[in-house]
N, C-alpha and C positions, 0 to 999 in steps of 0.2 A: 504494500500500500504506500503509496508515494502524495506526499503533499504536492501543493497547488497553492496558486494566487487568488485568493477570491477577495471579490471588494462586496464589502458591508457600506454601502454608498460611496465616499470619499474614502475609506477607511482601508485596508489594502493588509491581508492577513494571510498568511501560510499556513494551512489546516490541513488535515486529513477526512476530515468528518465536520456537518453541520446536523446539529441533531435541534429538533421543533418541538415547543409547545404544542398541546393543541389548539384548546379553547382561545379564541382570543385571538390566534395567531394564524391559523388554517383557516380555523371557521369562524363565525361572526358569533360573539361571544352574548351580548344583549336581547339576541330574538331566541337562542338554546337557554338561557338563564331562565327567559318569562314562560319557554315552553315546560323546562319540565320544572319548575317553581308551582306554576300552574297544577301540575298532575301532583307533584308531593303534598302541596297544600290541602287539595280536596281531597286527597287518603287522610291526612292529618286531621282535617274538622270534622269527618265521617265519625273520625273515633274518639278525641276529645271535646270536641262539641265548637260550632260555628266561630261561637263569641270568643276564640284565641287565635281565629286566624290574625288578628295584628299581632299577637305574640309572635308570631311564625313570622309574619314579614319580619321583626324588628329583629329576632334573630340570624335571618339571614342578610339583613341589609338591602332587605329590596323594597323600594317602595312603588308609589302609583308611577311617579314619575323619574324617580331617583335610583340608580343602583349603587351601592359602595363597591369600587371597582378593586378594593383591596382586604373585602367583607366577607363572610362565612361563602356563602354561595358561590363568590367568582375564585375563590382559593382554595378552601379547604378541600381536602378527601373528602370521599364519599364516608369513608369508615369513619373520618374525623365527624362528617354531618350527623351520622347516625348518632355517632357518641352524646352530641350538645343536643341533640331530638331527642333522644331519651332520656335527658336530663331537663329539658323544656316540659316534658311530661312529667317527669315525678315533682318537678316545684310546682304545675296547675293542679293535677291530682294528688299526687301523694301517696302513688299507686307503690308496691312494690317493687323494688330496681330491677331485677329481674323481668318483672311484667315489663317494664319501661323499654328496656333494652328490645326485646323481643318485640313489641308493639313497632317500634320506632325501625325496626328491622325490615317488617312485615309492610311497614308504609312505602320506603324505599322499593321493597320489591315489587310490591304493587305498580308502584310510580314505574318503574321501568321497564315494565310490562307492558306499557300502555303509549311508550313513547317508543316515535317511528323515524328510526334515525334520519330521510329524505326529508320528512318535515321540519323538525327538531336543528338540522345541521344543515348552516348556505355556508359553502367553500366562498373564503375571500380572492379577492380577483387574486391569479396567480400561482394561486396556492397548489394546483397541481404540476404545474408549468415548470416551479422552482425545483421539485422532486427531478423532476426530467432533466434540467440544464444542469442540476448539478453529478446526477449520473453518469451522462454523455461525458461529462469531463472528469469520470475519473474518481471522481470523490465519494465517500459513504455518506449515506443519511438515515436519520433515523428518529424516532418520537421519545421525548421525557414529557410526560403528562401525569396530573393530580388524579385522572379520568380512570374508570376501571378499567379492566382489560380487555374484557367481552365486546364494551360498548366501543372501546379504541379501535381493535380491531374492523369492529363491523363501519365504525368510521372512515377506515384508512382504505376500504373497501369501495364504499359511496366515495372518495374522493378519485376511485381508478390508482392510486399508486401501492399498493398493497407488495409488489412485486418487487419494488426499488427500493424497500426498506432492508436496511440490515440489522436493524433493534428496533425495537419497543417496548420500553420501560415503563412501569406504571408502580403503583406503589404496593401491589401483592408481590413483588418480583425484590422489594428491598426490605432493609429495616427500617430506614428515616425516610420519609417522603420529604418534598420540596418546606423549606428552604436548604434542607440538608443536603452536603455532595454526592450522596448516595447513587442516586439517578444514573450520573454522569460516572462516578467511578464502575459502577454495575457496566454503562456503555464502553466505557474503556476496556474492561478489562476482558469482553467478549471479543473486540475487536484489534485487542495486543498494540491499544497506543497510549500515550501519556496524552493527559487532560490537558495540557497545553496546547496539542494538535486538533483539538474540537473546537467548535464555535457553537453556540446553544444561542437560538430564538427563539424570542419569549416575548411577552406583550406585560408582566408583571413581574412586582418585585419577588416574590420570590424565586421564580425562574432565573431572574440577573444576580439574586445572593446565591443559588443553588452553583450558579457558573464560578461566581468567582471564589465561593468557598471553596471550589476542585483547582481551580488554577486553570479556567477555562475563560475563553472572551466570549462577555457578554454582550449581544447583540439585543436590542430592545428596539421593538417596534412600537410605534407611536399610533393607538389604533382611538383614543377618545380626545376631547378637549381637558387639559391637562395633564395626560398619563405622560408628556414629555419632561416635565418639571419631575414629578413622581419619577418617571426612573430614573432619570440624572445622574443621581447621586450611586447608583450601581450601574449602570451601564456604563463598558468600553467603548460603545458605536452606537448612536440609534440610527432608525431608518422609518422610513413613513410607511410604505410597501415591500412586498415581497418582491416588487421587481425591484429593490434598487440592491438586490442582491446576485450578483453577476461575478463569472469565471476570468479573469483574467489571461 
């Protein structure tokens, strides 16, 4: 495996590997948040009753018109959701943790039952396109996501590049999910390079602390009003799109 010149806009980096978020960064992160926010909620008020659906939004940061772009819903695991839903539960009811846990399990499964990943996931412009240019020339690529594994895949699917991956990390595959290096070292160490030789795009801060806690450049894409100031401060390179990411 041989590195390469690839430019992150202006930015000009000798890699081996570019490895992608999902959310956020492939796919438009705002229309998958409301869709399946939508589906967890109405299993959630099914079962502890209507009048805490604003519990539910406030803990996930979503509101009518507002999302917290660095909030339970756009960051956390799935496992991590589960955990503060089952604990949303036992503080309205005061049900047993156990019950809790198990309820709050059963919601997500439900939820995801019901979500149809063509609906739920619009590929951002590019986003299949980058997979391809950077194949052709040479380079590995691959997915570090918060996202399950099932659903990732069947993602990576609906986007057509399933075949140009050479990882897919997700957080049943480590110990420490994002902002830990884990991700990236798990990438590494399948593909026999040093974390120096990767470039990790991501749309959030934890994906730009996950990079450079490895000793990885952090690429940050700039996908809301403000998320450029927000990643600043951790990101090596931003970029506005995925086209301004090109082979040298």
């Amino acid at each position: 495996m041989t590195g390469k010149t690839v430019y992150f806009g202006e930015r000009a980096a000798a890699v081996k590997c570019v490895a992608f978020d999902k959310d956020g960064t492939l796919f438009g992160a705002s229309g998958f948040w409301r869709h399946i926010d939508h589906l967890r909620k109405e299993e959630f008020v099914a079962r502890v009753g209507r009048e805490h659906q604003a519990s539910w939004s406030r803990l996930m940061g979503l509101g009518e018109e507002t999302i917290d772009h660095q909030g339970v819903l756009a960051v956390a695991s799935t496992q991590e959701e589960i955990t503060l839903v089952a604990g949303l539960i036992y503080q309205l009811k005061g049900w047993p943790w156990v019950q809790c846990k198990q309820l709050s399990a059963d919601i997500f499964r439900q939820a995801d039952a019901k979500l149809q990943i063509d609906q739920a996931f619009r590929p951002v412009d590019g986003a299949a396109d980058v997979f391809r240019t950077l194949t052709e020339a040479g380079l590995v690529t691959g997915i570090l996501t918060s996202d399950a594994s099932a659903r990732t895949e069947a993602c990576m699917r609906h986007l057509g590049v399933s075949d140009l991956l050479q990882f897919v990390i997700t957080p049943e595959k480590v110990r420490n999910g994002k902002p830990a290096p884990d991700m990236v070292h798990k990438a590494c160490e399948q593909l026999g390079i040093e974390p120096s030789e990767m470039a990790v795009v991501g749309d959030s801060l934890v994906d730009l602390s996950m990079a450079k806690a490895a000793g990885s450049l952090a690429v940050g894409i700039v996908t809301y009003e403000g998320s450029a100031e927000e990643l600043a401060p951790e990101a090596d390179v931003l970029i506005r799109s995925l086209r301004d990411i090109r082979v040298g």
